[in-house]
VMD Tcl script that draws the C-alpha trace (Angstrom):
set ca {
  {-9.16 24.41 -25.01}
  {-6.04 25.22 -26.74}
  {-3.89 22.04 -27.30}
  {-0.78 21.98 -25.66}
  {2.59 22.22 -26.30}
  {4.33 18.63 -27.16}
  {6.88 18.55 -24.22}
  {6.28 18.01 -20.52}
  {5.92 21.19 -18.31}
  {9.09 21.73 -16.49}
  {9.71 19.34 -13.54}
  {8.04 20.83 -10.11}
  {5.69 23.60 -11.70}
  {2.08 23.25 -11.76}
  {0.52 20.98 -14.00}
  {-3.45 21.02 -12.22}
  {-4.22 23.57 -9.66}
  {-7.98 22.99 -7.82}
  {-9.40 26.06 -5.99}
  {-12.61 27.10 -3.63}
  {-13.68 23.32 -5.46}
  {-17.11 22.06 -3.42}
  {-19.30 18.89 -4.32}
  {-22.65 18.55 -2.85}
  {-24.61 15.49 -3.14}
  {-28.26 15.03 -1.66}
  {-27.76 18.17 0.10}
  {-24.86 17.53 1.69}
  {-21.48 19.44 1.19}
  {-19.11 15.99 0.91}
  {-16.05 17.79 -0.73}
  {-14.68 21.17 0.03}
  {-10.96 21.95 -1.42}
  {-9.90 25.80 -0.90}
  {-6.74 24.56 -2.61}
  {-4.66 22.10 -4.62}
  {-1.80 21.94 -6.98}
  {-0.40 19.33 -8.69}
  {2.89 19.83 -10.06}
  {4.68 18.38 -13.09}
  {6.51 15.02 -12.81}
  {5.03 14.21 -9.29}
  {3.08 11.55 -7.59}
  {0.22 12.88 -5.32}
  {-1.12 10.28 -2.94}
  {-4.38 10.82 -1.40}
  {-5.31 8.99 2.19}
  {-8.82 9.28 4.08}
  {-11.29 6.96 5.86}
  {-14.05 5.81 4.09}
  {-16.56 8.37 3.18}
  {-13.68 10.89 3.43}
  {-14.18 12.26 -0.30}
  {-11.45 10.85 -2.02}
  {-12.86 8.86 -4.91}
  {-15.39 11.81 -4.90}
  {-12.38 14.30 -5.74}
  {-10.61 12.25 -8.13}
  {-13.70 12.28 -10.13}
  {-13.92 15.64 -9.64}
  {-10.33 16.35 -11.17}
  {-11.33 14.11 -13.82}
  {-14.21 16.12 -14.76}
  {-16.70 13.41 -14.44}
  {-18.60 15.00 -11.93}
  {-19.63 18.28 -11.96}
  {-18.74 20.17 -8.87}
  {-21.23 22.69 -7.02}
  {-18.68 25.75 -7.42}
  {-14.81 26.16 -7.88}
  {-12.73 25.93 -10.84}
  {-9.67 23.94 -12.37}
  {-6.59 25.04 -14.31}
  {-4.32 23.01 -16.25}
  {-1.23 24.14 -17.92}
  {-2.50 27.22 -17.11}
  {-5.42 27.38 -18.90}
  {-9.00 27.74 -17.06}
  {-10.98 24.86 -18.02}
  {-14.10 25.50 -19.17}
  {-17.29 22.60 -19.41}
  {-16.64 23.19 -23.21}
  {-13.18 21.74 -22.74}
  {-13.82 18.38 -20.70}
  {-13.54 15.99 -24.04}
  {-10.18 17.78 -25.28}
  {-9.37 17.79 -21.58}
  {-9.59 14.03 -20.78}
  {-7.96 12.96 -24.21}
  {-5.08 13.93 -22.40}
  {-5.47 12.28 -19.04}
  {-5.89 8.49 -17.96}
  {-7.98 7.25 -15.50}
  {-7.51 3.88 -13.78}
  {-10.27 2.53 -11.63}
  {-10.56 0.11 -8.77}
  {-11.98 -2.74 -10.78}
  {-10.98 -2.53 -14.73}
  {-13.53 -1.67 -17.33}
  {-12.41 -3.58 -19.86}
  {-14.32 -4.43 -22.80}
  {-15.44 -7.83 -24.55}
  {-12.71 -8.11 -26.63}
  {-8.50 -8.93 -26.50}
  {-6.35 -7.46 -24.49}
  {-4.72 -6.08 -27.12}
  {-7.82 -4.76 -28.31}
  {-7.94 -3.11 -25.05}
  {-5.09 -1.20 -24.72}
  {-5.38 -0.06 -28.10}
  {-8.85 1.53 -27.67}
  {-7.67 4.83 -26.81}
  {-5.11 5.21 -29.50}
  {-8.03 4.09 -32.21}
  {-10.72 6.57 -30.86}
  {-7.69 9.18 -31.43}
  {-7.04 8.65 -34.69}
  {-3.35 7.13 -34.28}
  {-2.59 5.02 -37.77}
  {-2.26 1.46 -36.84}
  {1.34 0.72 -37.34}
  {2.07 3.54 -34.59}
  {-0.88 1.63 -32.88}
  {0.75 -1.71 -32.39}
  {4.27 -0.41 -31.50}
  {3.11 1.59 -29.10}
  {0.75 -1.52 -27.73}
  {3.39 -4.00 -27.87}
  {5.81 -1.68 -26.18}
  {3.21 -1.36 -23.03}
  {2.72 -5.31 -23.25}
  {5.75 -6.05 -22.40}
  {6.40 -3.35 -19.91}
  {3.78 -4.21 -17.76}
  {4.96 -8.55 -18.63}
  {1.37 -9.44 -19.98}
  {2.78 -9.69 -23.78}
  {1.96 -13.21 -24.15}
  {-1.75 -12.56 -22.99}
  {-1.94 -9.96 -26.55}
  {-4.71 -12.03 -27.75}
  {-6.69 -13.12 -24.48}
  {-9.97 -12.18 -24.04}
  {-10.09 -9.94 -21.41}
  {-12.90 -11.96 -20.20}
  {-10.46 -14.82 -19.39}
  {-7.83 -12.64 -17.37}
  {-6.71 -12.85 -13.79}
  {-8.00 -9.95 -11.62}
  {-4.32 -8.73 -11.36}
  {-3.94 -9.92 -15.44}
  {-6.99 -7.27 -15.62}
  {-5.32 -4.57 -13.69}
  {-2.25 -4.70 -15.95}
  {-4.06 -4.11 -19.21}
  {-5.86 -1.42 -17.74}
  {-2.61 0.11 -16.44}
  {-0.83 -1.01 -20.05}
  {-4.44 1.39 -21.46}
  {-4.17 4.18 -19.40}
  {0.18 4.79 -20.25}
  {0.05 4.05 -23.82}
  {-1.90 7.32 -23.81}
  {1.17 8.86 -22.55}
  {-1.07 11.05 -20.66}
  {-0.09 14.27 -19.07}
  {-1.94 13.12 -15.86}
  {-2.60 9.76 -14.38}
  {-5.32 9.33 -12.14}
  {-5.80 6.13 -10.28}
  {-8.82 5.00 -7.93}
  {-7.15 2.61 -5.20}
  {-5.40 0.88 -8.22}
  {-4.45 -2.71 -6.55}
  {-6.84 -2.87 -3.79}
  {-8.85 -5.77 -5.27}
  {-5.73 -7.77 -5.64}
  {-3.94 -10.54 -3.43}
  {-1.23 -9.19 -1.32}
  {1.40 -11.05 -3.85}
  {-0.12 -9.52 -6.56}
  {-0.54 -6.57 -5.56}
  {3.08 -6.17 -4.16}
  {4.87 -7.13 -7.67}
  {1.93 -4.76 -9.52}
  {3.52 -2.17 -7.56}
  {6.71 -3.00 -7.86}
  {6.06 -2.75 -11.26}
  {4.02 0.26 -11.16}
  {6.89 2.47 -9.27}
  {9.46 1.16 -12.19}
  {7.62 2.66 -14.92}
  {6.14 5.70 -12.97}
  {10.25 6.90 -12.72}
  {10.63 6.08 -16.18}
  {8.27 8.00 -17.68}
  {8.15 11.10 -15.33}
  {4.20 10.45 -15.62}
  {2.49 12.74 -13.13}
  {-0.11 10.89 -11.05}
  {-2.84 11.29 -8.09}
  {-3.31 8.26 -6.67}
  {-5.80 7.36 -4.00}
  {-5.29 4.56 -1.30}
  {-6.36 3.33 1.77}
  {-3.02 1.80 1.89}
  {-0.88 3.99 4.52}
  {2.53 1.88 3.30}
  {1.37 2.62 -0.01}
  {1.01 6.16 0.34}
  {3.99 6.50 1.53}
  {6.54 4.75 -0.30}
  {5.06 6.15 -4.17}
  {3.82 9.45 -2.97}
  {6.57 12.28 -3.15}
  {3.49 14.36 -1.30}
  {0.59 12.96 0.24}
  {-2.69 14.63 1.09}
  {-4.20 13.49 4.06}
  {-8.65 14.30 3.28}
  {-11.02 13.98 6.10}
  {-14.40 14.79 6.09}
  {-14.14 16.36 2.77}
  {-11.11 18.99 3.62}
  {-8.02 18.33 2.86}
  {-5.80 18.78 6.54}
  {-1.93 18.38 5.11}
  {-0.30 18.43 2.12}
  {3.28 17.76 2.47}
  {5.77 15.20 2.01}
  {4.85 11.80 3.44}
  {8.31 11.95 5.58}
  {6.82 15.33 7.03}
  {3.02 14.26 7.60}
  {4.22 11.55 9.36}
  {6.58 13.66 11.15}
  {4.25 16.58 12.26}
  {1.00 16.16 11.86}
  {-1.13 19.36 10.85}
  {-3.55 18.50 13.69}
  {-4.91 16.32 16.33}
  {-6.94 14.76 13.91}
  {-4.49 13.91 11.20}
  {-2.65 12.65 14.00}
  {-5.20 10.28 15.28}
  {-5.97 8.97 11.76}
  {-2.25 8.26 11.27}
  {-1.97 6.86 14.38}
  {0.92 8.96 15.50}
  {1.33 12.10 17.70}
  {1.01 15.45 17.01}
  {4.26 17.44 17.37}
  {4.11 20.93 19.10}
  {7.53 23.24 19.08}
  {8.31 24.33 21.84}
  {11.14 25.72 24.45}
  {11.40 24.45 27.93}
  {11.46 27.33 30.15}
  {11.04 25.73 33.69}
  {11.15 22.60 35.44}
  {10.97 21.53 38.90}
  {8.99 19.09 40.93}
  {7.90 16.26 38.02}
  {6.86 19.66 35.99}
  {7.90 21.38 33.06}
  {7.15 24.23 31.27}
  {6.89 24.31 27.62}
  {6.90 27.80 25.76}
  {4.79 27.11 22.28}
  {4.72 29.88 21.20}
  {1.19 31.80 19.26}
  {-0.60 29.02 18.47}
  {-4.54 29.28 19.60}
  {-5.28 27.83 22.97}
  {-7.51 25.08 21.38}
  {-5.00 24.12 19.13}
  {-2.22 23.55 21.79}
  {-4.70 21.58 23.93}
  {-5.62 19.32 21.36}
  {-2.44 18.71 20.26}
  {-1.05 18.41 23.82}
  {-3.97 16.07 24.24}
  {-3.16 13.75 21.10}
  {0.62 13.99 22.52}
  {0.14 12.55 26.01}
  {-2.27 9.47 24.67}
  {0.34 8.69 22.72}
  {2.43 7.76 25.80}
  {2.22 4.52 27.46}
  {2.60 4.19 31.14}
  {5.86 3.21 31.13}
  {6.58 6.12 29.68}
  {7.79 5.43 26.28}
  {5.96 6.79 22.80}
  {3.44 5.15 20.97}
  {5.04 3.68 17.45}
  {4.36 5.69 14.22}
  {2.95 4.08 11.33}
  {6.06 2.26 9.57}
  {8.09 2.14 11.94}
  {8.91 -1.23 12.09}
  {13.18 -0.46 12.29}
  {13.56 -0.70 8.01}
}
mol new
graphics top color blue
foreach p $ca { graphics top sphere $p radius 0.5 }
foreach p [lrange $ca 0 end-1] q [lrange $ca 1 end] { graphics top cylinder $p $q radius 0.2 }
display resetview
């Protein structure tokens, strides 16, 4: 693969694009993605159940697993099995629980910067300078043996953007922390995403999460992804019955009244598929208590 050009593709065009991707494992089709695109300069949240495929397709996009069928472009460029070292020198990969080796933490974060060759004055600037963003720069020479779990997380973070990689992919990033942890790492985490325009796919089981870093947010059940859309919109409309009932919110149908009398009313929804109005007519009336009122949407908690 062709290295790439030294500036960042222009904001909003596509950086990754997935298509007709499917994973099989022990004969079983557990990931089937006709199409996704990641764009430059965004954050793409992923949400699912468990089992859903998530973890399954960030692997996938990081080319650590090798899909049945379906290919990947980025910047373009059709990536090839040839291409998957030059291809992940330029991406970073953060994982649920940090792999961090027997050695400091500055050590650590340097890793990737040694195995690329970088001399070693650009090596500790650009070290330091991570340190201290992410506030761990008086743990520089800590065993990473003796860190905190969210201490941990940090100098894998601090790792994974020294790379200044073109794409960020992160494995529910804080879910092993406390919830004070894990609110300040992503407090922290949402400062320096703006700051350095770093695209990122992030999966979560973390709805709040999802919503509040994502500027879209693919909702992936049983291995398909069902909406792609801004979180403000998915939360909005649902694509389906079933996005709706893993949200925990009602599916919206348009429609125009065009009769009422007698308690009834007729709704005009226009050419939609019979099943697909029922279900989502279905999905709309459990989501009305007796009383009459609307079930609350995730969030919505008056902030």
């Amino acid at each position: 693969m062709t290295a790439a050009p030294g500036t960042p593709g222009r904001p909003g065009a596509p950086l990754l694009a997935v298509h007709d991707l499917q994973v099989t494992r022990g004969g079983r089709r557990i990931l089937e993605v006709d199409e996704l695109v990641i764009r430059h300069g965004e954050v793409l949240t992923i949400v699912g159940p468990n089992g859903a495929g998530k973890s399954t397709l960030l692997l996938a996009l990081a080319r650590l697993l090798q899909p049945e069928r379906g290919v990947i472009t980025f910047e373009g460029r059709l990536l090839a099995k040839a291409d998957d070292i030059a291809y992940r020198r330029r991406i970073g990969l953060v994982l649920p629980a940090p792999l961090l080796l027997t050695a400091s933490v500055f050590d650590n974060v340097a890793a990737g910067l040694r195995f690329r060759g970088i001399a070693a004055a650009e090596i500790r600037g650009r070290v330091d300078d991570w340190l201290a963003r992410l506030s761990i720069a008086h743990l520089r020479d800590r065993p990473a043996r003796q860190l905190s779990s969210g201490e941990a997380q940090r100098a894998s973070l601090a790792r994974a953007f020294v790379l200044e990689p073109r794409l960020l992919l992160l494995d529910e990033p804080f879910a092993s922390l406390d919830p004070a942890t894990r609110a300040a790492l992503t407090d922290d985490f949402e400062r320096l995403r703006s700051a350095t325009s770093a695209t990122c796919v992030m999966v979560t089981h973390d709805f709040d999460e999802a919503v509040r870093l994502g500027d879209r947010m693919a909702v992936l059940l049983a291995g398909r992804i069902r909406q792609c859309d801004s979180p403000e919109r998915v939360v909005a409309s649902p694509a389906d019955a079933d996005v709706a009932a893993f949200l925990g919110t009602e599916a919206r149908v348009r429609g125009r009244v065009v009769a009422a009398g007698d308690g009834l009313v007729l709704v005009e929804v226009g050419p939609q598929s019979d099943r697909d109005v029922a279900a989502r007519v279905a999905t709309l009336m459990q989501s009305i208590r007796p009383d009459g009122t609307g079930r609350d949407t995730p969030g919505d908690d008056g902030r």
